[in-house]
C-alpha positions as CSV (number, residue, x, y, z in Angstrom):
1,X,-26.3,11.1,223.7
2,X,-24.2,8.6,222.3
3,X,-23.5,6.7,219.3
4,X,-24.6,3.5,218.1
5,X,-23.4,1.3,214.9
6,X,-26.7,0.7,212.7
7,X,-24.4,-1.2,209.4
8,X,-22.7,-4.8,209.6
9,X,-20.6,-5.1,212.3
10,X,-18.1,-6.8,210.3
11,X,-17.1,-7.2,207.0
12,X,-15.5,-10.7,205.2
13,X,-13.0,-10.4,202.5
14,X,-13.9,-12.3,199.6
15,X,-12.5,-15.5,198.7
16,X,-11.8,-18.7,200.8
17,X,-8.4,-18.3,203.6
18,X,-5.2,-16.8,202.2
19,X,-2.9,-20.2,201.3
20,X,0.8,-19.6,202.4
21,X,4.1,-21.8,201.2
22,X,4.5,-23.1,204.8
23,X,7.0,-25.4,205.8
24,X,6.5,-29.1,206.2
25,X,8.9,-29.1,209.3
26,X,9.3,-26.5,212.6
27,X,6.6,-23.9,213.9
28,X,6.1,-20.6,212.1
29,X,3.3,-17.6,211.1
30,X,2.7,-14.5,209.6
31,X,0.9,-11.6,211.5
32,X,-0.1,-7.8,209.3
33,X,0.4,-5.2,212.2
34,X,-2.6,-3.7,213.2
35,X,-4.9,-5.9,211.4
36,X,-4.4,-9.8,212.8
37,X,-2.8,-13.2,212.4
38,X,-2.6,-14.4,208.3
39,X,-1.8,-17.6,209.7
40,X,0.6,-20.0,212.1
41,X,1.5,-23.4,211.2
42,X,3.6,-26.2,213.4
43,X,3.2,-27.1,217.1
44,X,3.4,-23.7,218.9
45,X,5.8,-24.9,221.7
46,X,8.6,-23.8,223.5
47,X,12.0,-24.3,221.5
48,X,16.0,-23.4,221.4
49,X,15.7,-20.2,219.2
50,X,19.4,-19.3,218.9
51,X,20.5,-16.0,218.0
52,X,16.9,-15.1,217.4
53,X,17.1,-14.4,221.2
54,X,19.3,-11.1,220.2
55,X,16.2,-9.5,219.2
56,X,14.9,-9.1,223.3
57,X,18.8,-8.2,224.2
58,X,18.2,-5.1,221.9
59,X,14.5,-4.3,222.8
60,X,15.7,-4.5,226.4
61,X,18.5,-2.4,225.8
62,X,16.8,0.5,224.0
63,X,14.2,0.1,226.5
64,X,16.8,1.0,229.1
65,X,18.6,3.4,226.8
66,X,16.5,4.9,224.3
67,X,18.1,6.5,220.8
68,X,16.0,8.0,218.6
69,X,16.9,9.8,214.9
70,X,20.7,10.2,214.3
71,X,21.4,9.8,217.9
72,X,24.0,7.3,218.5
73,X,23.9,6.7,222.4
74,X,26.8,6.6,224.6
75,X,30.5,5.3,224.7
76,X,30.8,1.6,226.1
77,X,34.2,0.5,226.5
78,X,35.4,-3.3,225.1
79,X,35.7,-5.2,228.1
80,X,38.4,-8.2,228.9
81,X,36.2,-10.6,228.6
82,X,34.4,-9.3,225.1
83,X,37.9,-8.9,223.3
84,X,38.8,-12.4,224.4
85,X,35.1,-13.6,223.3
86,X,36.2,-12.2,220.0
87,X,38.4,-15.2,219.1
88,X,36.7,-18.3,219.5
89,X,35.7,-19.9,216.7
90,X,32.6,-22.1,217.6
91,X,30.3,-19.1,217.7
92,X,29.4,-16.0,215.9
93,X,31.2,-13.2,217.6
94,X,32.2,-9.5,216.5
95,X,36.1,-8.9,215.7
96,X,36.5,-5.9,218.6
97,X,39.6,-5.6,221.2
98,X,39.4,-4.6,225.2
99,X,39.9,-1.0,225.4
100,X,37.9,-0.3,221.8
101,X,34.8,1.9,222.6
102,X,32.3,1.8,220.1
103,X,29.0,4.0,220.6
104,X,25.4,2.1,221.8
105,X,24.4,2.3,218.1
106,X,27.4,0.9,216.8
107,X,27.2,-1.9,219.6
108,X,23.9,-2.7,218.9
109,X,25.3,-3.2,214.9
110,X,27.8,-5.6,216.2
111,X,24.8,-7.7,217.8
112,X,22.5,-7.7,215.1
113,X,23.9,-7.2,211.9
114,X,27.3,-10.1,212.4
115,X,24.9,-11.5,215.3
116,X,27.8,-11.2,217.9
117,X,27.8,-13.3,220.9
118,X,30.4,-11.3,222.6
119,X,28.4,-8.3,221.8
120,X,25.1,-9.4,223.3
121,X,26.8,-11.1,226.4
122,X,29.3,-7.3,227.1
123,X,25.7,-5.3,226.4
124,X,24.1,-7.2,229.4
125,X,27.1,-6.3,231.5
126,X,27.3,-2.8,230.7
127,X,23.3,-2.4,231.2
128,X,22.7,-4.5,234.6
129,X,26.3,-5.5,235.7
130,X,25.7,-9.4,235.2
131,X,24.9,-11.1,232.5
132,X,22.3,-13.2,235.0
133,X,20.8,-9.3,236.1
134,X,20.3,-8.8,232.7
135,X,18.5,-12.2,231.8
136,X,16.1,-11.1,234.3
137,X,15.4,-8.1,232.8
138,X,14.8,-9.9,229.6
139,X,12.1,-12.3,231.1
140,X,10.1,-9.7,232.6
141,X,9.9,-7.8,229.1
142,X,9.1,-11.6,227.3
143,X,6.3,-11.1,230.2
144,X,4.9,-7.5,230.0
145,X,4.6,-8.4,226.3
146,X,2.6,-11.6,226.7
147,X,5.0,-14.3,225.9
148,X,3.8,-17.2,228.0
149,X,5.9,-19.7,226.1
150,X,9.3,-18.0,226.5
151,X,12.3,-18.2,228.8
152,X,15.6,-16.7,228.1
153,X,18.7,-18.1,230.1
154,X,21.4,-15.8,228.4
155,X,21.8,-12.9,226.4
156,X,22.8,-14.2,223.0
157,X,20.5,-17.4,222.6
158,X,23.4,-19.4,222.3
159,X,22.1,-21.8,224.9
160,X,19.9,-24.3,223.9
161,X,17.8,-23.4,227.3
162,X,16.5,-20.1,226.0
163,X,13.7,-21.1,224.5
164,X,10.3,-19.8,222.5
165,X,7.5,-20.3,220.0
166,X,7.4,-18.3,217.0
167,X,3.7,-16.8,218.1
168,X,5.9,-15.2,220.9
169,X,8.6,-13.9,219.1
170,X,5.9,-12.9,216.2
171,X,5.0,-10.4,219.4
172,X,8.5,-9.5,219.9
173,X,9.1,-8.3,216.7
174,X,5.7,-6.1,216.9
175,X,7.3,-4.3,219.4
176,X,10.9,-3.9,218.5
177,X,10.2,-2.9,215.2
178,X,8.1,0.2,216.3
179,X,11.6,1.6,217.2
180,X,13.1,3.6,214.6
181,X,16.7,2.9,214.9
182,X,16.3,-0.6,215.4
183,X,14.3,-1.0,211.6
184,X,17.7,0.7,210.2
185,X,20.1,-1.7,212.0
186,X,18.1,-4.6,210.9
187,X,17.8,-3.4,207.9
188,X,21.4,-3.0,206.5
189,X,22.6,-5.9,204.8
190,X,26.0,-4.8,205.2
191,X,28.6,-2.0,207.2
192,X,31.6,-0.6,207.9
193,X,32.2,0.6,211.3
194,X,35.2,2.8,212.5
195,X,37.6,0.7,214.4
196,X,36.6,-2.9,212.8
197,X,38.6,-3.7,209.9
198,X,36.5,-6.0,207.9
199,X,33.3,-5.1,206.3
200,X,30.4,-6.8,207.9
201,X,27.4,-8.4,206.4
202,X,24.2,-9.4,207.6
203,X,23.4,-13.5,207.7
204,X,19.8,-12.4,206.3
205,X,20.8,-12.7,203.1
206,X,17.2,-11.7,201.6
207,X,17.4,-8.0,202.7
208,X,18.0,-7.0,199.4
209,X,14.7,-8.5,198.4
210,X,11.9,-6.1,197.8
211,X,10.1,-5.0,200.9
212,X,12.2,-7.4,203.3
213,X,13.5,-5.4,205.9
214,X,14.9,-7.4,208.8
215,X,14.7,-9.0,211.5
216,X,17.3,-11.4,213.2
217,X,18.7,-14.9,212.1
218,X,19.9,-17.8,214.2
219,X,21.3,-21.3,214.0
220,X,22.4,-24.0,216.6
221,X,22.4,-27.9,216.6
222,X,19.0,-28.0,218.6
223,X,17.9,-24.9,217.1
224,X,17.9,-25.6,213.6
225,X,17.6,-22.6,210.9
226,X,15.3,-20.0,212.5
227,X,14.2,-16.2,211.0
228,X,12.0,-13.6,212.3
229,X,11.4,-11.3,209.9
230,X,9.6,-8.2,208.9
231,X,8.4,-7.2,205.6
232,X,6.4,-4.4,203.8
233,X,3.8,-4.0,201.1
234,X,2.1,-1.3,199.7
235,X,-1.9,-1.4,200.1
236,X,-3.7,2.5,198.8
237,X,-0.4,3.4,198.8
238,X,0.3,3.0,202.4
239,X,3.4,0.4,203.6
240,X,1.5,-2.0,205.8
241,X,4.1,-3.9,208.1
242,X,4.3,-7.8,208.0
243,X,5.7,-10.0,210.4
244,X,6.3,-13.5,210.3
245,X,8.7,-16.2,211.7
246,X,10.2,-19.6,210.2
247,X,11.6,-21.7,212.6
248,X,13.3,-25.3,213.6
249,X,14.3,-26.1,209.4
250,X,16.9,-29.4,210.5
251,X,16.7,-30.7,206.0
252,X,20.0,-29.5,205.5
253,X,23.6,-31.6,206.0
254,X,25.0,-28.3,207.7
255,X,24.5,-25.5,209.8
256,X,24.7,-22.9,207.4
257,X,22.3,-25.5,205.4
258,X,19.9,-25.2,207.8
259,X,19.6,-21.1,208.3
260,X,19.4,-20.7,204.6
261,X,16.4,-23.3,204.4
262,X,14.9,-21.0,206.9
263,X,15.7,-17.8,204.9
264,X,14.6,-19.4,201.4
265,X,11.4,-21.0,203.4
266,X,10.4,-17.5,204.4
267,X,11.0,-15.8,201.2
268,X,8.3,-17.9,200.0
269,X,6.0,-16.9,202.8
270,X,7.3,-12.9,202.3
271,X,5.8,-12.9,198.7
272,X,2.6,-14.6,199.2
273,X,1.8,-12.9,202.1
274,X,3.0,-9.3,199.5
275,X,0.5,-10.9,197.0
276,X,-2.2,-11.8,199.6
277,X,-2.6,-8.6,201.9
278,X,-5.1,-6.2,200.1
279,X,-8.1,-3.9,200.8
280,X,-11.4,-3.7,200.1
281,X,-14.1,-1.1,200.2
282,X,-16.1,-1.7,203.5
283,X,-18.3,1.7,203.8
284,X,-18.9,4.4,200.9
285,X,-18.9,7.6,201.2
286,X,-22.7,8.5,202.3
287,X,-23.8,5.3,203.6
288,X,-25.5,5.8,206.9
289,X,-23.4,3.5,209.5
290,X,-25.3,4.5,212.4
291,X,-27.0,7.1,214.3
292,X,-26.9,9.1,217.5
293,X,-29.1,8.2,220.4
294,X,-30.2,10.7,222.7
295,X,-31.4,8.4,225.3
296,X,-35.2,9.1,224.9
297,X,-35.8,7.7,221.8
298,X,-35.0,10.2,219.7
299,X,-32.4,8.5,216.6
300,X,-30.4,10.9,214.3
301,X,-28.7,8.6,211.2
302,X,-24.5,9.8,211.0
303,X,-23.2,9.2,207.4
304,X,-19.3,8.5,206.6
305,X,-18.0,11.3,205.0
306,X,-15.5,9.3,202.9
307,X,-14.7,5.4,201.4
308,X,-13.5,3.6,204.2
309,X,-11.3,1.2,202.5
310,X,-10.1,-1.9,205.5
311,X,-6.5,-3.9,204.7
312,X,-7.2,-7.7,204.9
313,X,-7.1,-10.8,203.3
314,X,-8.9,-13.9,201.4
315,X,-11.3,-15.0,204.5
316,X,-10.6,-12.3,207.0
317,X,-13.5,-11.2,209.2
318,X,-13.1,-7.3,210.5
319,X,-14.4,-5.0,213.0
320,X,-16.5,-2.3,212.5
321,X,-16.2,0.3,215.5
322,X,-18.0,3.2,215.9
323,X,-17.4,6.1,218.5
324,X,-16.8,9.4,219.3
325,X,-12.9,9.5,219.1
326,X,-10.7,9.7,222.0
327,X,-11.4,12.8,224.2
328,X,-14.5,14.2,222.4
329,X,-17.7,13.6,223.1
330,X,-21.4,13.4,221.4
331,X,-22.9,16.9,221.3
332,X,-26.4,17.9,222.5
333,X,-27.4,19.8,219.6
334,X,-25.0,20.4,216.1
335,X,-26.0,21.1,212.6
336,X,-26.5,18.6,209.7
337,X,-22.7,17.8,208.4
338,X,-21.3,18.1,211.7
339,X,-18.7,15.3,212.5
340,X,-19.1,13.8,215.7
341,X,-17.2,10.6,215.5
342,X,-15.3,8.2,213.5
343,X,-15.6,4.6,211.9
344,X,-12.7,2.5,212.7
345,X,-11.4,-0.2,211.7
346,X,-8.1,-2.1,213.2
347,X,-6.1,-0.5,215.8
348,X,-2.2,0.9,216.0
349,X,-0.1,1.1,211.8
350,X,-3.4,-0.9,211.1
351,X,-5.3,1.2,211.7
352,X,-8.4,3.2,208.9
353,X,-11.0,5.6,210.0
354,X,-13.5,7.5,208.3
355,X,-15.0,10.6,210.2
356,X,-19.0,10.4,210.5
357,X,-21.5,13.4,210.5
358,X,-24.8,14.3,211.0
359,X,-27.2,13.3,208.5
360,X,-29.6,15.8,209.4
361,X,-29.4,18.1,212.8
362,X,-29.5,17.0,216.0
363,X,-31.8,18.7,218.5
364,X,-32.4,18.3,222.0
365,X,-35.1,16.0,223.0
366,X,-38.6,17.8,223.2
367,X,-40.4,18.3,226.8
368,X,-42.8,15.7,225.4
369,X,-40.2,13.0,225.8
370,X,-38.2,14.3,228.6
371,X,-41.8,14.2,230.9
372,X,-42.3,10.6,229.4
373,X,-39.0,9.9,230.8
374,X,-39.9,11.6,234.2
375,X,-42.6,9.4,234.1
């Protein structure tokens, strides 16, 4: 026996595509976790992405060295070359000494939160021994998570060679984000840690906005003002994930200019995209959806046994799947109201299901139809 999907396969939100503020400059787009791309707008190709390029120097790093809860990792001790680092003034670096030790956690605030160049570059040593070793390790994450149009050449993305789209680092922040101490670091607009004497505070400067909640910034000369960002919004009373990118905004006279273009610019986008993600009601509770085949022509209808309500858009097409559920499998025989699958829609945080049961019971095929099949 197995099951077979007798409703619409898919289902269209109403109204013509969700219209985001984009840019009229750089590359950029909007993605709901789970549920698919809002949008992308600008040439999708390779560019300098600055200190966006952080954001891989953490994954990799909790990769290597995960921390979960109010874990805080282990000791790393302030090298020579990090405490000189600390000094010079053409880059963003984090005020530490040689000889300070400062817990994984607290490193990994130094590279996100003040966006420390030092920080990034005396993570790669401590993790792989060379800053080049740890590059390495870098690409082959960009590649395990499908980012054909990304190459890193150092560690803090102050290089103008480490380069990427914002569909690829729209992918990145998928899978950072689904670590838990990682959402609080980018997440804190501003900290004190032990041994640092001023406070720090984060160059996002839209945290404070409602439902904005990371992810990294970065500036250069060839960069521009670039963001990658991650924000929330409530849908059935569920926080659905957004995550977007702005990058390459050059209309500004300065650096600083520049980043904040690219932090205003993707406020705009934040609250549309707020406004725009919704649900709708897809399947009600009752409707038959499908039925179970038991090979020999015999169909029994299966019902949804609540409102299956998707998370969408204006102009958004979704998936209907039904199936037994992972590890079970369609009975022989059950009663009427038994549950024997679900009816999905999305996949991962995006995910909504309602179970499905038997309309009416489900016998075995009779000898009638078994000898038919014999024959």
């Amino acid at each position: 026996p197995r099951l077979a999907l007798s409703a619409d396969p898919t289902y269209t939100f109403e109204g013509g595509e969700l219209d985001l503020p984009w840019p009229d400059e750089g590359q950029g787009g909007v993605v709901v976790e789970g549920v698919g791309t809002v949008g992308m707008y600008g040439e999708q190709k390779p560019a300098p992405i600055a200190s966006v390029a952080k954001t891989m120097t953490a994954y990799v790093i909790l990769k290597d060295h995960p921390i979960s809860g109010d874990q805080v990792g282990p000791q790393i001790t302030v090298d020579k070359q990090a405490g000189e680092e600390s000094n010079r003034p053409d880059e963003s670096t984090a005020p530490i000494e040689e000889g300070e030790q400062f817990t994984l956690k607290q490193m990994l605030q130094l590279l996100m939160i003040p966006s420390g160049n030092n920080a990034a570059r005396l993570l790669a040593r401590w993790d792989a021994t060379t800053e080049e070793a740890f590059v390495k390790k870098m690409n082959a994450a960009a590649k395990e998570l499908g980012m054909k149009d990304t190459t890193y050449t150092d560690p803090s993305g102050l290089q103008a060679t480490t380069v990427s789209t914002a569909a690829d680092q729209i992918e990145l922040g998928k899978a950072v984000m689904q670590n838990e101490v990682f959402r609080d670091i980018v997440n804190t607009p501003q900290i004190k840690i032990p041994g640092v004497e001023p406070m720090i505070y984060n160059n996002n400067r839209i945290l404070l906005e409602p439902g904005v909640s990371g992810i990294k910034t970065g500036s250069s000369t060839p960069a521009g003002g670039n963001l990658l960002w991650s924000a929330n919004t409530v849908v059935d009373g569920k926080n659905r994930r957004i995550i977007g990118a702005v990058m390459g905004a050059q209309q500004g006279t300065t650096l600083d200019d520049k980043l904040q273009l690219s932090i205003d610019n993707s406020l705009k986008v934040i609250k549309a995209a707020q406004e725009g993600v919704t649900s709708a009601g897809v399947v009600k509770k009752g409707e038959v959806v499908g039925y179970v085949d038991d090979g020999l022509g015999g169909r029994t209808p299966v019902v949804a046994t609540k409102e299956l309500r998707a998370v969408g858009w204006a102009g958004l097409d979704v998936k209907l799947n039904l199936g037994a559920g992972a590890g079970r499998e369609v009975p022989h025989t059950a009663e009427a109201g038994t549950v024997v699958g679900e009816l999905t829609i999305g996949t991962g945080t995006g995910k909504v299901s309602t179970p499905v049961a038997l309309q009416r019971a489900l016998a075995e095929p009779g000898f009638g139809a078994k000898l038919t099949r014999v024959g």
